[in-house]
N, C-alpha and C positions, 0 to 999 in steps of 0.2 A: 784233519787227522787227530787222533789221540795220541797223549802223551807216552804212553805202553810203545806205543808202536816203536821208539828208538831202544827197547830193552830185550821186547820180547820179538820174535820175529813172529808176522803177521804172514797168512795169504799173500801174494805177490800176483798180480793181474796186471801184466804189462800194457802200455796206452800204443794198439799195433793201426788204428785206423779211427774217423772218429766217433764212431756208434761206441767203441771200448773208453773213449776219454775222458768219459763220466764215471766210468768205473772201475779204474784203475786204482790198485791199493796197494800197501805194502811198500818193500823195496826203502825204507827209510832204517833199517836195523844197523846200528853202529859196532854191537856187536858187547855181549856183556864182559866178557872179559878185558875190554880195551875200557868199558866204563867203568869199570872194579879198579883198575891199575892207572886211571886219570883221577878219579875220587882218591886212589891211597899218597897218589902224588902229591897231591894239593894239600891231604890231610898234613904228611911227615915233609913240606917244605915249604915252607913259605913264598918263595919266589915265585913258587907254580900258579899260585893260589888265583893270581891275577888272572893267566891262563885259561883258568878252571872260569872263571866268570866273562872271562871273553867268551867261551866256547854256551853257556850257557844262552846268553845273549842270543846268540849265533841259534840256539833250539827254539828259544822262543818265538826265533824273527822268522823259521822255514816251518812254523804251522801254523802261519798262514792269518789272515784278519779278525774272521769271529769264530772262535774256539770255545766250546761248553757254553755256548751264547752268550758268552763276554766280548767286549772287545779287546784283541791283543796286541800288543806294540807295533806290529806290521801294519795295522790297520791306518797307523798315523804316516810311519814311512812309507805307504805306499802312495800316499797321495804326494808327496814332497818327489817322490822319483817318477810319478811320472809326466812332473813336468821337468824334471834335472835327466834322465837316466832310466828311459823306458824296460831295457833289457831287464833293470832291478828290481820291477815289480814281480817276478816272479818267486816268491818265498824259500822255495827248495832249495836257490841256489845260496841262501844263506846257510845253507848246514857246511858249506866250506868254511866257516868260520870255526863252526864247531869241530869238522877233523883237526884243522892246526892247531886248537888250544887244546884238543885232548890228544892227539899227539905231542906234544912237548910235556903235557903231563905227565904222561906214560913215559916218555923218556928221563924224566924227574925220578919216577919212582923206580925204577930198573937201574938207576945209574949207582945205585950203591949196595946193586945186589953180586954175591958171586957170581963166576963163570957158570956154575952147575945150575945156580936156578934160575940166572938170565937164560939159560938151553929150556928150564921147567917150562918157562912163561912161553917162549916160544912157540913148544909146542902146543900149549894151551890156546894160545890165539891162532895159530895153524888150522887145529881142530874145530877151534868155533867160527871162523873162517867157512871150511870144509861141510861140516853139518848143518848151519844155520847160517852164514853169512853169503856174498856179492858169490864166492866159490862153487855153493852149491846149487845155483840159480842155472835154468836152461834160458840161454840167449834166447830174444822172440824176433818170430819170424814173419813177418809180413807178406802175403801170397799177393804177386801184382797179376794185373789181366793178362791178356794174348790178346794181341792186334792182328791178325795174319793177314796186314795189307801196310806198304811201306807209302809215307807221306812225305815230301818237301816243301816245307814252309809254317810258321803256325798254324796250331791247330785248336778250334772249339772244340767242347765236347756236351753235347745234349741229354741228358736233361741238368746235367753236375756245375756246367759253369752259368748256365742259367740261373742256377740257385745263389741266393744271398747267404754269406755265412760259411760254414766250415768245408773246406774244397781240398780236403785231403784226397776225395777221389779221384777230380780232377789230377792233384798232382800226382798218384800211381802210376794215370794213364800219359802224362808227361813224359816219365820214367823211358818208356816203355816206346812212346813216340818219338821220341828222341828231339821233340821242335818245340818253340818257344808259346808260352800258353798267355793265360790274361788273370792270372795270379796277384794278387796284393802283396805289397810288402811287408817284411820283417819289423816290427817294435820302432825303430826310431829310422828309420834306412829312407833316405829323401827320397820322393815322388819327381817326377821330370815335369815342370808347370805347374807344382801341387796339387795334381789330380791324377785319378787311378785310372790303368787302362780301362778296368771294369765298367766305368761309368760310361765313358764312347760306348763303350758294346751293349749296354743298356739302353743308349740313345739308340742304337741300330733295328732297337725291337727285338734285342737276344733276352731273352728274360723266360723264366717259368709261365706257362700258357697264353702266352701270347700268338696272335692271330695271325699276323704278318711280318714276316726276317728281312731284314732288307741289307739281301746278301753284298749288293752293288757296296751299299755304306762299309759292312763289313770289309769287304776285298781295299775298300782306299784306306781303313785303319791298318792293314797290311795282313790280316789271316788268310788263307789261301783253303783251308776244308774243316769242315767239321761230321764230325762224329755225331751221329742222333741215333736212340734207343725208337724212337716214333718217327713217322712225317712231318716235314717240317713245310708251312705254305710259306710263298717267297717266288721272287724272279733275279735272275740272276747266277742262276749253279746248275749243271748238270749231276747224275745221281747215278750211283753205284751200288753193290752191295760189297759192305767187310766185314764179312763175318756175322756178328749179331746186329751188326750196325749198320745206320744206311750211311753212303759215305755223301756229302756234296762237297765238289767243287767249285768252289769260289772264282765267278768271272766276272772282269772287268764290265763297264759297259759302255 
């Protein structure tokens, strides 16, 4: 991101699936009036001042590693977290540092204003709030599939969990089936034997173009049907049609 970006308010392109995750912008504006009134804090008191440099910190650590093709201070803490505090590697969520310091700022510098222009300031931040800030933003909305066939038990989904890598789609269509999928973990969140269900189901021959599913392995890892957009060759499932999708069910042998 550019440094503009926390002054002036950018485009806003929400991250609603992952074809959008790469180009997702915007959405970091603090909001000028709130930086006007954290700056005047710091300037007329000195207690704040500290504040003002926590929060600072706090900007430079939520954009991120290589910035104007420099390296930036996130670039070093990010290696130290993620082997201390995976969750931390994530830059943005350091701009919590910078609402608290420029909040207390902002309270610095109002606190020795009258009644009448601590109302001025309010409205002021109401309005740029309202026209430019989090206010005037439409919520986004993620449109998930239609299954119009009910399933009990986990379910694969072909060609989505097949693939290595981003399985956002996958988990829409979770959503949506209401049964447990073969989804990887969250950032630091322990594996059960230190391995991913995804890898069994790779050993089973679930993988992007592959020749032969060997739905039997499948059904003892405990999935019971999958979803495929194509034919899948295999022994083992009987075959339905749901919708766009062929359905198999997963049998014992």
């Amino acid at each position: 991101m550019n440094l503009w970006e926390f002054f002036l308010p950018p485009h806003v392109q929400w991250t609603t699936d992952a074809q959008t995750a790469t180009t997702a912008t915007g959405g970091r504006y603090l909001g000028l009036s709130v930086c006007f009134l954290a700056v005047w804090g710091a300037w007329k008191h000195r207690e704040a001042r500290i504040w003002f440099l926590f929060s600072v910190v706090g900007l430079l650590l939520s954009m991120g590693s290589i910035v104007y093709g420099m390296a930036f201070p996130f670039l070093f803490l990010n290696h130290v977290m993620d082997a201390l505090a995976r969750p931390l590697t994530q830059p943005t969520r350091y701009l919590c540092l910078a609402l608290i310091g420029f909040a207390i700022c902002v309270s610095y510098a109002v606190s020795t204003l009258s009644f009448q222009n601590k109302s001025i300031v309010l409205i002021i931040i109401v309005l740029d709030m309202f026209v430019w800030g989090g206010a005037s933003l439409t919520i986004p909305q993620t449109k998930t599939p239609v299954i119009p066939c009910t399933m009990e038990g986990p379910v694969l989904l072909y060609p989505y969990d097949a693939q290595d890598g981003e399985l956002s789609t996958s988990q829409l269509f979770q959503l949506i089936h209401e049964q447990p999928a073969a989804h990887t973990g969250i950032a630091s969140w322990a594996l059960p034997e230190g391995k991913k269900a995804m890898d069994k189901v790779r050993g089973a021959g679930f993988s992007e173009g592959t020749r032969m599913i060997r739905f039997s392995q499948l059904y003892r890892l405990g999935y019971r049907w999958i979803l495929s957009k194509e034919e899948l060759r295999g022994r083992g499932a009987s075959t339905d049609v749901c919708g766009d999708f062929i359905r198999y069910r997963l049998q014992p042998r």
